[in-house]
C-alpha positions as CSV (number, residue, x, y, z in Angstrom):
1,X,13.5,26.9,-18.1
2,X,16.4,24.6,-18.2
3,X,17.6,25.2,-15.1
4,X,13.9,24.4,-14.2
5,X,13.9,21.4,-15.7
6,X,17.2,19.6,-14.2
7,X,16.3,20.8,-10.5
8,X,12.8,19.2,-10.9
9,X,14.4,15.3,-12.0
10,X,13.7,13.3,-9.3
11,X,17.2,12.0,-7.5
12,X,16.9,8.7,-8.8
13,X,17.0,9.1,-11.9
14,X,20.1,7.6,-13.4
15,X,22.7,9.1,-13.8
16,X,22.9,8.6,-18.0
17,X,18.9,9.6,-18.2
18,X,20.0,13.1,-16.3
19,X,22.9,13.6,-18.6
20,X,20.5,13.3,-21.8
21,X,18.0,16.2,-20.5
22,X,21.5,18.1,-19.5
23,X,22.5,18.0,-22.6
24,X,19.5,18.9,-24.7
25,X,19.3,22.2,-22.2
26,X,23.0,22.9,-22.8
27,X,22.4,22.7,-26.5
28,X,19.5,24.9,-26.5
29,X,21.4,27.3,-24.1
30,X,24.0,27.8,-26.9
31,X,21.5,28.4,-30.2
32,X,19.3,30.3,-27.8
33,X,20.6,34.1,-29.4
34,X,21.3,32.3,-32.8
35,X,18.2,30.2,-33.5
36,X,15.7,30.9,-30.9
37,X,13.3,28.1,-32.7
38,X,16.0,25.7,-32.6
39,X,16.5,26.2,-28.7
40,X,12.7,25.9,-28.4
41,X,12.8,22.5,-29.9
42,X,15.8,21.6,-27.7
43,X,13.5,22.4,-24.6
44,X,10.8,21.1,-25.5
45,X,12.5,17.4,-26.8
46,X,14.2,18.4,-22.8
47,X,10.6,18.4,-21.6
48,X,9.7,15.0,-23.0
49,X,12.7,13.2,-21.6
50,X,12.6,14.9,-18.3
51,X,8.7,13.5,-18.0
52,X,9.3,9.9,-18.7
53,X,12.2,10.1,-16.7
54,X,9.9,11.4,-13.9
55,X,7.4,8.6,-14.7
56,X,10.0,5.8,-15.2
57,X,11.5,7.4,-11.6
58,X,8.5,7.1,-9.7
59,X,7.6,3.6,-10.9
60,X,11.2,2.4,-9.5
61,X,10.9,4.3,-6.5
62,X,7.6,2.3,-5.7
63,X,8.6,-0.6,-7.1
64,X,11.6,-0.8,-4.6
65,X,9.6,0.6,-1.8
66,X,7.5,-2.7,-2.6
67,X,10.5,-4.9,-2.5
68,X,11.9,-4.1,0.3
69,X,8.9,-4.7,2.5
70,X,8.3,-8.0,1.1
71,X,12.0,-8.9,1.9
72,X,11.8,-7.3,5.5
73,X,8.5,-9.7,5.8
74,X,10.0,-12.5,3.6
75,X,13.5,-12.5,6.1
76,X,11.8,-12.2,9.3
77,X,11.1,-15.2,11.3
78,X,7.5,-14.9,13.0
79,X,6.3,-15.6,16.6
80,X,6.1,-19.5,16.2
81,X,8.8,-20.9,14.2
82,X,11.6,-22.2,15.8
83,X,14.6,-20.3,17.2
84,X,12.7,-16.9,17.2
85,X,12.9,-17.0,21.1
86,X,8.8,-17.1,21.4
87,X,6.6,-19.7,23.2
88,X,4.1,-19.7,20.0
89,X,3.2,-23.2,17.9
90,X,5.9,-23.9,15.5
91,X,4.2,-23.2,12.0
92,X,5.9,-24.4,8.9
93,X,6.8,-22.0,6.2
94,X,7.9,-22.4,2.5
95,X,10.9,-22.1,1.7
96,X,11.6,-18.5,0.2
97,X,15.1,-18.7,-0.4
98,X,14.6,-18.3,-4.2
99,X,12.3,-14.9,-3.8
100,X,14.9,-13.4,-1.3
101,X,17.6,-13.8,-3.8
102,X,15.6,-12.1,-6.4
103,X,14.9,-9.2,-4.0
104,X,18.0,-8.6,-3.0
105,X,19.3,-8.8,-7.1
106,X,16.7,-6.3,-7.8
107,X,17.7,-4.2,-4.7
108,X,21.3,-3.8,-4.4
109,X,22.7,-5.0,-7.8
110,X,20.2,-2.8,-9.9
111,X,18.3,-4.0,-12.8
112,X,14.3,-4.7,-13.4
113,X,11.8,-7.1,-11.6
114,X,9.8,-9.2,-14.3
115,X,6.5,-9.5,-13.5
116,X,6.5,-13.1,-13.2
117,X,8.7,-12.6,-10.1
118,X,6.8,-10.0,-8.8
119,X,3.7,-13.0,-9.2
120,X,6.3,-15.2,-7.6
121,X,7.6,-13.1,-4.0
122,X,3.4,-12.4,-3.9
123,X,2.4,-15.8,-3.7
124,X,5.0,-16.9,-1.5
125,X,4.4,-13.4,0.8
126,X,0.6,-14.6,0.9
127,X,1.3,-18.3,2.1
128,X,3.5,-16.5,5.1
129,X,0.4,-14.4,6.0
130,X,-1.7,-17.9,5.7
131,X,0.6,-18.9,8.3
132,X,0.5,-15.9,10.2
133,X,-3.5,-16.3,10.5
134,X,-3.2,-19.9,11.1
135,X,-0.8,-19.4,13.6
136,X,-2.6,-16.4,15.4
137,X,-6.1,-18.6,15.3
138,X,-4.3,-21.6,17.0
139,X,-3.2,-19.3,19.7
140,X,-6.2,-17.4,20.3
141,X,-8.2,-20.9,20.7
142,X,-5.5,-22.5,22.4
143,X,-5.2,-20.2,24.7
144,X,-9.2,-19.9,25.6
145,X,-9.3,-23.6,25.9
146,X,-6.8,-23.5,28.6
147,X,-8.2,-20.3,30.4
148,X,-11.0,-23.1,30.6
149,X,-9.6,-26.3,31.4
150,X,-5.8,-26.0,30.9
151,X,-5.4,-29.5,31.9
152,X,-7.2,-30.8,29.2
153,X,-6.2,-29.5,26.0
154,X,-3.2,-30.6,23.9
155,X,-1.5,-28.9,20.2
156,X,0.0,-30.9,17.5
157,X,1.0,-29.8,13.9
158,X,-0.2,-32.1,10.8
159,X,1.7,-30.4,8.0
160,X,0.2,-27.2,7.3
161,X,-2.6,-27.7,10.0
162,X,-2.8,-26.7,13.6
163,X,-4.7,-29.2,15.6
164,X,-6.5,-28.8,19.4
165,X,-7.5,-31.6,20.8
166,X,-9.6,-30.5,24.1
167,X,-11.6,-32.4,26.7
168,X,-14.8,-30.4,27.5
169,X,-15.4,-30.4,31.3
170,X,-17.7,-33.2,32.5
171,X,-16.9,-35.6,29.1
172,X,-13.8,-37.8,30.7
173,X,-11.5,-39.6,28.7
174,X,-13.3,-41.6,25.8
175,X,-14.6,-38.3,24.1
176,X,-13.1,-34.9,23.1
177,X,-13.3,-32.1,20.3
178,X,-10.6,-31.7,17.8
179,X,-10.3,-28.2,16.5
180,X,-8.4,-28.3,13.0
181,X,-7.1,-25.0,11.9
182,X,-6.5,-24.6,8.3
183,X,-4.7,-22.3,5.9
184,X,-5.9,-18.9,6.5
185,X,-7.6,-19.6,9.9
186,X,-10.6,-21.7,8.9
187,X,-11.2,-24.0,12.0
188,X,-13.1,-27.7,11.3
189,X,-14.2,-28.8,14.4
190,X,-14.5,-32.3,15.1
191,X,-16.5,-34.7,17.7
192,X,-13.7,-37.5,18.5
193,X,-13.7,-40.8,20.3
194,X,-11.1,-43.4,21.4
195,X,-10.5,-46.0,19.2
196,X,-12.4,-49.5,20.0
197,X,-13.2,-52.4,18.2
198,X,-16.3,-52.7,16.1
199,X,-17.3,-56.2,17.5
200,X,-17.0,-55.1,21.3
201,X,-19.2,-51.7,20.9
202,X,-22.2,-51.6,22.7
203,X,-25.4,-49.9,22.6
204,X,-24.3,-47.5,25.3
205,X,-21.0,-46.5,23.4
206,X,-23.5,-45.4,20.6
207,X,-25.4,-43.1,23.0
208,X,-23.0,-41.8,24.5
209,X,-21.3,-40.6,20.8
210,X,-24.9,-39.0,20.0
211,X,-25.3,-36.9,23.6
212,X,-21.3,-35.7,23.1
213,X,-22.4,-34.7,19.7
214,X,-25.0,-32.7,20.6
215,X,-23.4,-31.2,23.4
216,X,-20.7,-30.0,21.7
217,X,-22.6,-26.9,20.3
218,X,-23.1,-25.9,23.8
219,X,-19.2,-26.1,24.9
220,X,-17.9,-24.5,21.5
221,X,-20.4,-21.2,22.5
222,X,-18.5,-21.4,25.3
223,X,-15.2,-21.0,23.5
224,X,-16.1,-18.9,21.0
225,X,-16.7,-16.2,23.8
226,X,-13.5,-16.6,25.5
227,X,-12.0,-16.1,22.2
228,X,-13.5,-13.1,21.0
229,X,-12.8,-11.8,24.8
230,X,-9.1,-12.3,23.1
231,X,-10.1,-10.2,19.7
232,X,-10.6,-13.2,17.3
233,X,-14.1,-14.2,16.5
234,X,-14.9,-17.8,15.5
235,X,-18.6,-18.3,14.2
236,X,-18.7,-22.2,14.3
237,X,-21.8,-23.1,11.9
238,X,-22.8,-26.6,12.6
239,X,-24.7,-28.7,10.2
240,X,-27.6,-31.2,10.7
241,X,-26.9,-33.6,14.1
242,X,-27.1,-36.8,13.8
243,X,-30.1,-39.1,14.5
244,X,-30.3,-40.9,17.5
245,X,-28.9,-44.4,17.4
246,X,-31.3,-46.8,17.3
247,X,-31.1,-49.9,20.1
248,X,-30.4,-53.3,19.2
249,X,-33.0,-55.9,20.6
250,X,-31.5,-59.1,21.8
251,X,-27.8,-58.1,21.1
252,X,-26.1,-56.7,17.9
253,X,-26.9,-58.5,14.8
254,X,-23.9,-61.2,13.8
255,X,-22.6,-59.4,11.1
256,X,-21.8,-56.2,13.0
257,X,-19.0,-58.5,14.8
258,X,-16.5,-58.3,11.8
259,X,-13.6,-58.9,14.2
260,X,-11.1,-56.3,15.6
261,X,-10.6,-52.9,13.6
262,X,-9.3,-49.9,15.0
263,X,-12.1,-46.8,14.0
264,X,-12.9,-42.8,14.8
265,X,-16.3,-42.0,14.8
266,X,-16.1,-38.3,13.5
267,X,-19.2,-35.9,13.8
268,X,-17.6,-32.9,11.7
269,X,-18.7,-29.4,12.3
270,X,-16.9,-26.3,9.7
271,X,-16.7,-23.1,10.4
């Protein structure tokens, strides 16, 4: 039964831990012929140790299983940031210098991982696959607009947020859509135009913001089907249009001209 015992310890269980059931078996080995009750209790204390040993064993084992693939993730630089040798966005990461070190403690100089650290490498693991979804939905979008029009779409980066900025076919150069994609891949879509000043926009500038408002629906369709011809579906939900602008009669009132201001006239759709 001893024998049992030490052959069933997992193999990493430390090296101390495996002495202790060793010697509880050699001790009941001894005062077996003597005082079989004795070696009974021996075993059976044997037993006890050998079990949490198990238990504490297979905890560590997972626990390090865990650790090391959220430093494989946490070290590798994804598609999109610069230097990795792919054409992708660059997409800016947190800084997870602090959680690697704590790893790599926990990995290769031994020890315990307090559960505020594990909270720690989680929440900075999630923010990488924030980025990662980000990333991927700028792509996928990207890369429909230009299997459309690939002259007329352009990618910037505003902190954490991807942004397209794409001319629909047909709308020339005073209107376009700006596709804003957010932490975790949520895309705000917005209906843009250049920037002019207040006291020089006409009625006709007006109209022409409310018909490339309510074409933009139509063109978005459009995209959303060469995107989810690429895997990623984007269900844009747009909210109430707005009313058509009413004309002025006789020329725009006096206090509309307030003098030069630069201004974007947004119509916002979420998805």
């Amino acid at each position: 039964l001893g024998a049992d015992l030490l052959a069933m310890l997992p193999r990493n269980v430390p090296a101390a831990d495996y002495r202790l059931v060793e010697e509880r078996v050699t001790v009941a080995a001894e005062v077996a012929a003597r005082r079989p009750a004795a070696a009974k209790r021996h075993l059976r204390e044997a037993a006890g140790f050998a079990e949490r040993m198990t238990r504490d064993a297979e905890r560590r084992q997972e626990t390090e299983e865990w650790a090391a693939q959220q430093l494989a993730f946490l070290r590798d630089g994804h598609p999109g940031t610069p230097g990795d040798g792919h054409s992708g966005t660059p997409v800016p990461l947190p800084d997870a210098r602090a959680e690697i070190a704590v790893l790599e403690r926990f990995l290769y100089q031994g020890g315990t991982l307090a559960e505020a650290e594990r909270v720690r490498v989680a929440a900075r693991v999630g923010e990488r696959v924030d980025a990662y979804q980000r990333m991927y939905a700028t792509e996928v979008i990207r890369a429909a607009v230009r299997r459309s029009q690939p002259e007329t779409a352009g990618c910037t980066t505003s902190g954490a947020v991807q942004i397209i900025d794409w001319t629909p076919p047909g709308w020339g150069e005073e209107h376009w859509l700006r596709v804003s994609v957010e932490a975790g891949g949520t895309a705000r879509v917005a209906t843009m135009h250049r920037e002019r000043d207040p006291a020089e926009e006409t009625d006709d500038d007006l109209d022409l913001d409310w018909q490339r408002c309510h074409e933009a629906p139509e063109h978005l369709e459009k995209l959303c089907e060469l995107a989810e011809r690429a895997g990623l579906s984007v269900p844009f939900d747009f909210g109430e249009l707005p009313a058509r602008p009413v004309r002025h009669m006789g020329g725009r009132p006096a206090r509309d001209h307030t003098g030069p201001k630069a201004r974007h006239r947004d119509q916002e759709r979420q998805s």
